[in-house]
C-alpha positions as CSV (number, residue, x, y, z in Angstrom):
1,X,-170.2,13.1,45.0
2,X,-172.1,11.9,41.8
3,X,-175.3,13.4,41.0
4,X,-177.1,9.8,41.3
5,X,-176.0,9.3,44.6
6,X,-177.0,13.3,45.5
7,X,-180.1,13.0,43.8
8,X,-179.9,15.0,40.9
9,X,-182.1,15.2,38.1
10,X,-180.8,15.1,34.5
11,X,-181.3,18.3,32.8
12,X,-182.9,17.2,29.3
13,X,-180.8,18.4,26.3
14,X,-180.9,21.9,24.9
15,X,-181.4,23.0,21.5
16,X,-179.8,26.1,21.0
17,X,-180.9,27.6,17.4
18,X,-178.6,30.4,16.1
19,X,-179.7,31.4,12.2
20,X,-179.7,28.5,10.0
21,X,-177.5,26.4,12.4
22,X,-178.4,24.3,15.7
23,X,-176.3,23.3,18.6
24,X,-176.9,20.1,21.0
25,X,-175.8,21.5,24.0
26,X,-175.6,18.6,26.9
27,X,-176.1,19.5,30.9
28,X,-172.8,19.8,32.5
29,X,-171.4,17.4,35.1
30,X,-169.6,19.3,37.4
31,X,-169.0,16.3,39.8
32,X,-167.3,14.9,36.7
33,X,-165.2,17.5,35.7
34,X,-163.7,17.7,39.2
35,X,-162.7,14.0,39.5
36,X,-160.9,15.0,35.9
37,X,-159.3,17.5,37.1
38,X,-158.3,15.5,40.2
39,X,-156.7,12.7,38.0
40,X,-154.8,15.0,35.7
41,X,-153.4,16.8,38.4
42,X,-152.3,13.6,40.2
43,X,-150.8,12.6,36.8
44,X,-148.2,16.0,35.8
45,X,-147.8,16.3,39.7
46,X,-146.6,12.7,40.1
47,X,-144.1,13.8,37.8
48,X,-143.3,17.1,38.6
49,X,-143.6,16.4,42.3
50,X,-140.5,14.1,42.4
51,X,-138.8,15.6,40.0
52,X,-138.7,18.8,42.2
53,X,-137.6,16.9,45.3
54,X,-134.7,15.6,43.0
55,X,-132.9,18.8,41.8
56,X,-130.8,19.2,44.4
57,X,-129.4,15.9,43.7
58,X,-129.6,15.2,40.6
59,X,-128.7,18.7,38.8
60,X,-125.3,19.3,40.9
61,X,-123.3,21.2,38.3
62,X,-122.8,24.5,39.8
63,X,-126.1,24.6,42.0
64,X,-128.0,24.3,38.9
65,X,-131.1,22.3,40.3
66,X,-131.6,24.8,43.6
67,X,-130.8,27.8,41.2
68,X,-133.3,26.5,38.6
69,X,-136.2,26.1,41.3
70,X,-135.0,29.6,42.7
71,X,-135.7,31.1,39.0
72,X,-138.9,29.0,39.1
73,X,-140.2,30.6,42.0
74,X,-139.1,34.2,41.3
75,X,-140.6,34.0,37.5
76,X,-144.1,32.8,39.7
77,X,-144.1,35.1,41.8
78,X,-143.8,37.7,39.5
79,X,-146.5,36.4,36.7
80,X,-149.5,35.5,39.4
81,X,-149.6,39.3,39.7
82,X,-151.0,39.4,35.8
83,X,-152.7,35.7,36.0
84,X,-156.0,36.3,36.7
85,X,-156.1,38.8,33.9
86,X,-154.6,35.8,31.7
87,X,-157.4,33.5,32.8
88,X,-160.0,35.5,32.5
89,X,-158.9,36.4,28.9
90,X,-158.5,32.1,28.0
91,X,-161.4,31.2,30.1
92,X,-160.2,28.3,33.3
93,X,-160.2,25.7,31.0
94,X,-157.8,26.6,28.8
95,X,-155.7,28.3,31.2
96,X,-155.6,24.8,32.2
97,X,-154.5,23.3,29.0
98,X,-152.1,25.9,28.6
99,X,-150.6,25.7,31.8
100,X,-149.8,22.2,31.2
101,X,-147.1,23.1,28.3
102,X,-144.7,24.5,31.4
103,X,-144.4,21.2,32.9
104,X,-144.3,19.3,30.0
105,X,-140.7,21.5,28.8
106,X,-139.6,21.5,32.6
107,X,-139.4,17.7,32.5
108,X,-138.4,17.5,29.1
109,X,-135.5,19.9,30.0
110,X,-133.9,17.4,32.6
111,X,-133.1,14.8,30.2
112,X,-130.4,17.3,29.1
113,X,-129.5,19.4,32.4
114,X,-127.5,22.2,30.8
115,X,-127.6,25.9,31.8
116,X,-129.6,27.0,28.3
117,X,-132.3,24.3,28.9
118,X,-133.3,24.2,32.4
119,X,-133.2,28.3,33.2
120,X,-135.8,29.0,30.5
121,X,-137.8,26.1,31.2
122,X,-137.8,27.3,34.5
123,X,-138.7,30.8,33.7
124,X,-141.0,29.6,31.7
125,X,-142.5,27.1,34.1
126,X,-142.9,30.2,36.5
127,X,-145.5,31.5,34.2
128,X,-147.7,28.5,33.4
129,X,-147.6,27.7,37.0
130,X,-149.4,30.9,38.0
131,X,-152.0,30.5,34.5
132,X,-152.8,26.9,36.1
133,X,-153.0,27.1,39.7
134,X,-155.2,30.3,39.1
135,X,-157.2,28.4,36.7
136,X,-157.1,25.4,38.9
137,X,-158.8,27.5,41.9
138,X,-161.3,29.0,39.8
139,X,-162.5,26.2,38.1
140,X,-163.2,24.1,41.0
141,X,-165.0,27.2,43.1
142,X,-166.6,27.3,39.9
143,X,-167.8,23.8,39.5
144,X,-168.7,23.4,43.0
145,X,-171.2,26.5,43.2
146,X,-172.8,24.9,40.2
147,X,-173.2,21.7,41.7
148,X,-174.6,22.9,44.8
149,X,-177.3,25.3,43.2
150,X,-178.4,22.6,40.8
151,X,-178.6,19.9,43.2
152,X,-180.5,22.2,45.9
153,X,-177.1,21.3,48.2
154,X,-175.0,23.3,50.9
155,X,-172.7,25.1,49.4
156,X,-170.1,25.4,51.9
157,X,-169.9,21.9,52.1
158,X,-170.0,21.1,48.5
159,X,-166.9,23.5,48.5
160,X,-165.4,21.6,50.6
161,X,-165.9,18.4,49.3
162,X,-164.6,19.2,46.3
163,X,-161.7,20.7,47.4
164,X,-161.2,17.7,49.8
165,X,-160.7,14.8,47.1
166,X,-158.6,17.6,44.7
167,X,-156.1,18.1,47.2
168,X,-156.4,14.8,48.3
169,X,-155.7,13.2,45.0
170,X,-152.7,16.2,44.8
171,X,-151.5,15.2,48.1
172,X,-150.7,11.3,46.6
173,X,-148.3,12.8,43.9
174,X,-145.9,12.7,46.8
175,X,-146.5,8.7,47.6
176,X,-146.7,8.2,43.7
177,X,-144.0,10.2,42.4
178,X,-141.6,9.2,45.2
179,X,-142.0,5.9,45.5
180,X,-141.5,5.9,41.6
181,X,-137.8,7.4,42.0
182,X,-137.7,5.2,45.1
183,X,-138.0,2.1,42.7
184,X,-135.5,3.4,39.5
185,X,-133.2,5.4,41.8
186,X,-132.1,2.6,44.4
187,X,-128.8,1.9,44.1
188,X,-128.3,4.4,46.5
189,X,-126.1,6.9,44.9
190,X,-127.2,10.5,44.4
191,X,-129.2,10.9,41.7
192,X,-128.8,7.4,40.6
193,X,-127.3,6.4,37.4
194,X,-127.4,8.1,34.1
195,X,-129.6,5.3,32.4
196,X,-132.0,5.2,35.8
197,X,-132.1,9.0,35.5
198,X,-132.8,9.2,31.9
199,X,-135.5,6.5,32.4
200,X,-137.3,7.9,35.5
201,X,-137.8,11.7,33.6
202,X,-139.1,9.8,30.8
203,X,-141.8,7.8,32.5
204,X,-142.6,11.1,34.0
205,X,-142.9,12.7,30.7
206,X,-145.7,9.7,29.8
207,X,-147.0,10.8,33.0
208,X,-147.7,15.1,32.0
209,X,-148.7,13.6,28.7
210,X,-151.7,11.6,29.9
211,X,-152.5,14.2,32.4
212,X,-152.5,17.1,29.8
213,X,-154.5,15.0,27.4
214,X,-157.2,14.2,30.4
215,X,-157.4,18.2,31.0
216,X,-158.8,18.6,27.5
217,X,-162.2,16.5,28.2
218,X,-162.9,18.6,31.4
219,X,-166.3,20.8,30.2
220,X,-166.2,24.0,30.0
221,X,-167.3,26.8,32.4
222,X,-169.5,29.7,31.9
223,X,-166.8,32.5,31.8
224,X,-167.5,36.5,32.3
225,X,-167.6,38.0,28.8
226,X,-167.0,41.5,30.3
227,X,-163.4,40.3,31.2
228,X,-162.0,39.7,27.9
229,X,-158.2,40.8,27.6
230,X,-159.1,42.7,24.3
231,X,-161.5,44.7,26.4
232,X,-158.8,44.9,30.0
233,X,-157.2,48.2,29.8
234,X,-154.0,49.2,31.8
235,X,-156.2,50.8,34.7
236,X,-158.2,48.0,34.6
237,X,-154.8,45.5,34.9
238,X,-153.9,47.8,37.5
239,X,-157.1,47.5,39.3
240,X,-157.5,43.5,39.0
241,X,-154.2,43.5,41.4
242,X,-154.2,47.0,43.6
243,X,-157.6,46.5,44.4
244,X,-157.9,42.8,46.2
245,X,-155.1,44.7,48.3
246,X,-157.4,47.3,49.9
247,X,-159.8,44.4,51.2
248,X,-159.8,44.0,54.6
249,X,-160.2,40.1,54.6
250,X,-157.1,39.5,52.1
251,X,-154.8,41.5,54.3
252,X,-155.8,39.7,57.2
253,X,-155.1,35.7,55.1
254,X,-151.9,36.9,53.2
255,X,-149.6,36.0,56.2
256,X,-151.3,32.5,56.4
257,X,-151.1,32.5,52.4
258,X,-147.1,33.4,53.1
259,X,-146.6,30.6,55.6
260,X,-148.9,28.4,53.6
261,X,-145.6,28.7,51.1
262,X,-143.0,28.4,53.9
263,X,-144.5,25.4,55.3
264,X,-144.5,23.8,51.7
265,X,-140.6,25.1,50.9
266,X,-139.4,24.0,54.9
267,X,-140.3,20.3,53.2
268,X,-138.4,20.2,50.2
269,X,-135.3,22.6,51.5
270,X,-134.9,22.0,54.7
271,X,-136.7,18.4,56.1
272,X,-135.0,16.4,53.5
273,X,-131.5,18.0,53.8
274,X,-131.3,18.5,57.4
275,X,-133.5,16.0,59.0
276,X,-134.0,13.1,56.7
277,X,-130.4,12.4,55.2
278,X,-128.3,13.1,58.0
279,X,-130.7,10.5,59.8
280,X,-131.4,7.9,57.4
281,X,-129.5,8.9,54.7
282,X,-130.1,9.9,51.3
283,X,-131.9,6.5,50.1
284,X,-134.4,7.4,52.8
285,X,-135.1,10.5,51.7
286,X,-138.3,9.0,48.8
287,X,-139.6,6.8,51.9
288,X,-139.8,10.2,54.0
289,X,-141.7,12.4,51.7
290,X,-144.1,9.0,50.7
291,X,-144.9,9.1,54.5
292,X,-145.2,13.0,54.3
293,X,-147.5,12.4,51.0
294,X,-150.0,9.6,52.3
295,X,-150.5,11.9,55.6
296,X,-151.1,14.4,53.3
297,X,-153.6,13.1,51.0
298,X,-155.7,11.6,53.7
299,X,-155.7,15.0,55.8
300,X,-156.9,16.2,53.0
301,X,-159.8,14.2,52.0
302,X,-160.9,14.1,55.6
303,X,-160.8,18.1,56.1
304,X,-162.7,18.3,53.0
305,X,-165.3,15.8,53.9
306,X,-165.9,18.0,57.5
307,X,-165.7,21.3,56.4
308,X,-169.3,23.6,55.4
309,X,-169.0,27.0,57.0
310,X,-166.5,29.2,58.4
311,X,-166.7,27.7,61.8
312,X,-165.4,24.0,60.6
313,X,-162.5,25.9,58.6
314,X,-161.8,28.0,62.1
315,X,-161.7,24.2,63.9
316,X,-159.6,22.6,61.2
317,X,-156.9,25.5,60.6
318,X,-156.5,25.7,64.4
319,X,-156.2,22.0,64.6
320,X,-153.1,21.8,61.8
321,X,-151.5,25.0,63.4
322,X,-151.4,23.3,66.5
323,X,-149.8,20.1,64.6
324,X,-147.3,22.3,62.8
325,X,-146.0,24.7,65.9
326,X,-145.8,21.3,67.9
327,X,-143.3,20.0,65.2
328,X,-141.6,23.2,65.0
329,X,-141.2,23.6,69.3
330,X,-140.1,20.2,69.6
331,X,-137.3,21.1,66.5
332,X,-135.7,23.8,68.2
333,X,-135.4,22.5,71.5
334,X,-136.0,18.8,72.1
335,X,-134.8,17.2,68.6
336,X,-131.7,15.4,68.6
337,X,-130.4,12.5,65.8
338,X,-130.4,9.2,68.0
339,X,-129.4,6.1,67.0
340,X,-130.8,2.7,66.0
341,X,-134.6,2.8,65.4
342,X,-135.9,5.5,67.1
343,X,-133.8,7.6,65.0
344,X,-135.2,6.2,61.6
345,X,-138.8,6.8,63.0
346,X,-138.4,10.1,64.3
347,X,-138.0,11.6,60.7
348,X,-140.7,9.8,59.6
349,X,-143.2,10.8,62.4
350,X,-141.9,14.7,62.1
351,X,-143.1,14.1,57.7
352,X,-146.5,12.5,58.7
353,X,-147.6,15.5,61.6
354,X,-146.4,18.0,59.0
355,X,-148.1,16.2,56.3
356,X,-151.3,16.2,58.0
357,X,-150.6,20.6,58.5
358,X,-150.3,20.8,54.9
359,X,-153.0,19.3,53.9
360,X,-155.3,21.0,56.3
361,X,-154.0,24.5,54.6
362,X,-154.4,23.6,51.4
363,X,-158.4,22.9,51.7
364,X,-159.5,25.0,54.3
365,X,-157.6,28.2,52.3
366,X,-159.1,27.3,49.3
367,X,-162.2,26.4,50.8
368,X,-162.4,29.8,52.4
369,X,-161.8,31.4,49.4
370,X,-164.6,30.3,47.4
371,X,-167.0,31.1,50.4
372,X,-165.7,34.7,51.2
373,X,-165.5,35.6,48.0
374,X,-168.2,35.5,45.0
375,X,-166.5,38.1,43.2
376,X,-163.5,38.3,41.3
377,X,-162.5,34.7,42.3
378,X,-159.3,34.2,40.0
379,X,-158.0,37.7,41.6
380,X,-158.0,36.4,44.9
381,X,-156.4,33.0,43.7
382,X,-154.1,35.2,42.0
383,X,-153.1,36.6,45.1
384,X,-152.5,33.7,46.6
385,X,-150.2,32.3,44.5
386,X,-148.2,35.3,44.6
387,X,-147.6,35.5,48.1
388,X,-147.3,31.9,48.7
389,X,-144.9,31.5,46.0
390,X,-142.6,34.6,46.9
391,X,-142.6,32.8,50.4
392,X,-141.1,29.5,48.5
393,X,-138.6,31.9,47.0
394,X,-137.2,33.1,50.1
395,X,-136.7,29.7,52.1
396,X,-134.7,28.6,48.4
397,X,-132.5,31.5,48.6
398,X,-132.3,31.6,52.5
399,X,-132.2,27.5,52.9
400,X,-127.6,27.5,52.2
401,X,-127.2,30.7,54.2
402,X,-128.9,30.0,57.5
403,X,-129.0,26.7,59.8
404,X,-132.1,24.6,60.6
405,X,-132.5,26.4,64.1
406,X,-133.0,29.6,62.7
407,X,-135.2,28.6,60.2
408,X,-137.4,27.1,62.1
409,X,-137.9,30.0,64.5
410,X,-138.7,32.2,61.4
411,X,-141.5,29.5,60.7
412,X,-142.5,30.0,64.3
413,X,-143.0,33.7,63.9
414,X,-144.5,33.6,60.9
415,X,-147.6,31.1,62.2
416,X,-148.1,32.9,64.9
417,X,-148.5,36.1,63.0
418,X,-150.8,34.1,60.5
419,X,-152.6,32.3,63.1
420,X,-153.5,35.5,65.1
421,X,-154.7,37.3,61.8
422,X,-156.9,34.4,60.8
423,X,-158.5,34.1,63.9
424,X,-159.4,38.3,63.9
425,X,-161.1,37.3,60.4
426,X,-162.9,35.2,61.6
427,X,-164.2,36.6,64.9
428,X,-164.8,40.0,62.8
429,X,-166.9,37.9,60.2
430,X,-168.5,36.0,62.9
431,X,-169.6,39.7,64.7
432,X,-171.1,41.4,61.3
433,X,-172.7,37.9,60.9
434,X,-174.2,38.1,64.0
435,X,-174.9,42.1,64.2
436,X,-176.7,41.7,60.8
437,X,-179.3,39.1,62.1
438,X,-180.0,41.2,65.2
C-alpha cells in the first residue's frame, strides 16, 4: 500500500539543529521500506532457497550436505536464544545487513564442498540466520505500526498486509530459485554436472549480492536506546529469554511455532525424498517444490490481504490446519504411488495444499505477533525462531532413522497439540476482551 493511494500526507522536512551543525532529516516511507525488504529477501532466498533443497544431492561425500544443514539448524537454534539481545544492541536494520554476510559465505562455501568450508559456514550461518529473521520480524511489525498511526489506518490490517506481500514475495524464492536449478541442472543426473553446479551457486552468489546491497537503502527505525548491549547486563540477558517464557500467551503458540518448523523441514526432508522422487523422479523434484512455492506465495498474499484482528487469524489458521491434517490423513492411510499420470499429479497436488498451509502459518504467526505483543517485539521473534528452528533440527536428524509413516503421524500429533493450544488463546483473549467491555 503506498501512501498516495492511502491518502497520506507528506510530512514536510525537518530541521534538526544540534550546536553549530544541521541535519535534513526526511519523513520515512515505511510502505517503501517493506517492499525493499520484500525484494531483498526474494533475492538471497532465491539463492539460498534452492541451494538448501540441493544438499542432499549435490554435497554426497559422507552426508556432508544433510550434516551441514543439521549443524545449521543446531547453531540457530542455539543463537536465537541471545538474538534479540544482538538486535537490539545493532538496531533492525543492521541486524539486517549483518545477517546477510551468513548467506553470502554459505553459498560461497559450495563452490568448494569440503568438510573445513561448509561446517563453519554453516555454523556460522546458524548465527546470522537468527540476527536476520529476528531483525526481519521486528522491522516489519515495526514499519507497519508506523504506517498505520501516521496514515490514521487499522492496524491489524496494516499488519497484515504487510506481512502478506513479505511472505508472499518469500514464498516465490521456491518458484524462482527452483526453476533456476531446474534450468542449469537438467541433464538429469544428481546434482548435475560440475560446470552446471559451479555456474548455478555463482548466479546465486550475484543473487545475495544484489539482495544485501538492496538491504542497505531500507531507512532506518527508531530503535529503544535503553536496550543498548553496553548497557544489557547478564540478569538482564537472562531476563530477555526466561521471561517471554512465563507468559501465558507464548506457552500456549510455541507448539504451533514447533510445527510451524516441522511443517517447513517435512518439505525439504521428507516430500522430496519420499514422495516426489520415488514418483517422478529426481528431475521432478525442482517442478515439485515450484508448484509448492507458487501455492505458497499466493496463500500468502491472499491471508495477508484478509487478515485485521484476531478473529480473521483464528479463521485462516483453522483453514490451513484443516489443509495440512487433510494431506497428512490421506498420507498415512490412502496414499499409494500409481502409475501413468495420476501418479505424476498426485505429488504435485500434495506440494500445492501444503503450500497453501505454509503460507497461511507464516502470516497469521507473524501477524499475531505484532498484534499481541507491543512490547519486547524482537524477544518474542526470538522465540520463535528458536523453537521453530530446533523443530527443523529434529525432522534432519530424525528424517534417515524413521520411515514416512511414522513421520507423518508425529506431524499429526504435533498439529493437533498446536491447534488445540491456539484455539484456547484465542477463546481466552476473546473472554478478557469481552469481560473488559462489560
Amino acid at each position: 500500500m503506498d501512501p498516495e493511494d492511502s491518502g497520506e500526507e507528506v510530512a514536510p522536512l525537518v530541521v534538526v539543529v544540534d550546536g553549530s551543525s544541521s541535519e535534513i532529516r526526511r519523513p520515512v516511507n515505511h510502505a517503501r521500506d517493506a517492499h525493499i525488504l520484500s525484494f531483498a529477501f526474494l533475492f538471497i532466498f532465491s539463492a539460498y532457497g534452492a541451494a538448501q533443497n540441493l544438499q542432499s544431492t549435490v554435497n554426497t561425500e559422507q552426508g556432508l550436505g544433510t550434516t551441514s544443514m543439521g549443524i545449521l539448524y543446531l547453531s540457530f537454534t542455539f543463537f536465537s536464544v541471545f538474538a534479540s539481545v544482538v538486535v537490539r544492541w545493532l538496531g533492525s536494520k543492521k541486524a539486517l545487513v549483518l545477517g546477510t554476510t551468513g548467506y553470502l559465505l554459505f553459498i560461497a562455501s559450495n563452490l568448494k564442498p569440503l568438510w573445513y568450508t561448509m561446517v563453519p559456514a554453516s555454523f556460522y550461518l546458524g548465527f546470522t540466520a537468527s540476527i536476520i529473521w529476528v531483525g526481519q520480524g521486528t522491522y516489519l511489525t515495526s514499519a507497519a505500526r508506523r504506517h498505520a498511526k501516521d496514515c490514521k489506518l487499522h492496524e491489524g490490517t496494516v499488519i497484515g498486509n504487510f506481512n502478506g506481500e513479505f511472505w508472499g514475495f518469500f514464498a516465490s524464492t521456491q518458484v524462482i530459485g527452483n526453476l533456476i536449478s531446474l534450468l542449469l541442472l537438467q541433464d538429469g543426473n544428481e546434482g548435475g554436472s560440475p560446470t552446471g553446479t559451479g555456474l548455478l551457486f555463482t548466479i546465486f552468489l550475484g543473487c545475495m549480492i544484489f539482495g544485501a546491497i538492496l538491504m542497505c537503502f531500507l531507512s532506518k527505525r527508531d530503535e529503544k536506546e535503553d536496550a543498548l548491549l553496553s548497557h544489557t547486563s547478564i540478569r538482564h540477558l537472562l531476563k530477555s529469554v526466561v521471561v517471554p517464557l512465563l507468559e501465558t500467551r507464548i506457552l500456549l503458540i510455541i507448539p504451533l511455532m514447533v510445527y510451524s518448523g516441522l511443517q517447513q523441514a517435512f518439505v525439504w526432508a521428507e516430500f522430496t525424498k519420499k514422495i516426489v522422487k520415488p514418483a517422478i523422479g529426481m528431475s521432478g523434484v525442482g517442478g515439485a517444490m515450484a508448484v509448492y512455492g507458487a501455492a505458497d506465495a499466493i496463500s500468502s498474499l491472499l491471508a495477508g490481504r484478509y487478515t485485521s484482528g484476531l478473529s480473521s487469524v483464528t479463521i485462516i489458521v483453522s483453514i490451513g490446519s484443516f489443509l495440512q491434517i487433510s494431506v497428512l490423513l490421506w498420507l498415512l492411510f490412502g496414499y499409494s504411488l500409481s502409475p501413468g499420470v495420476l501418479g505424476s499429479v498426485l505429488p504435485l497436488l500434495i506440494g500445492a495444499i501444503w503450500g497453501v498451509g505454509d503460507g497461511v502459518f507464516n502470516t497469521q504467526l507473524n501477524a499475531l505477533f505484532g498484534m499481541l505483543f507491543k512490547r519486547d517485539t524482537e524477544a518474542v521473534f526470538a522465540q520463535f525462531k528458536v523453537w521453530q528452528s530446533a523443530a527443523i533440527a529434529v525432522v534432519f536428524f530424525l528424517s534417515p532413522a524413521i520411515g514416512l509413516e511414522a513421520m507423518v503421524i508425529v506431524m499429526i500429533v504435533a498439529l493437533f497439540i498446536a491447534i488445540s493450544a491456539f484455539l484456547f488463546l484465542t477463546l481466552h483473549i476473546e473472554k478478557s476482551s469481552t469481560e473488559l467491555h462489560e
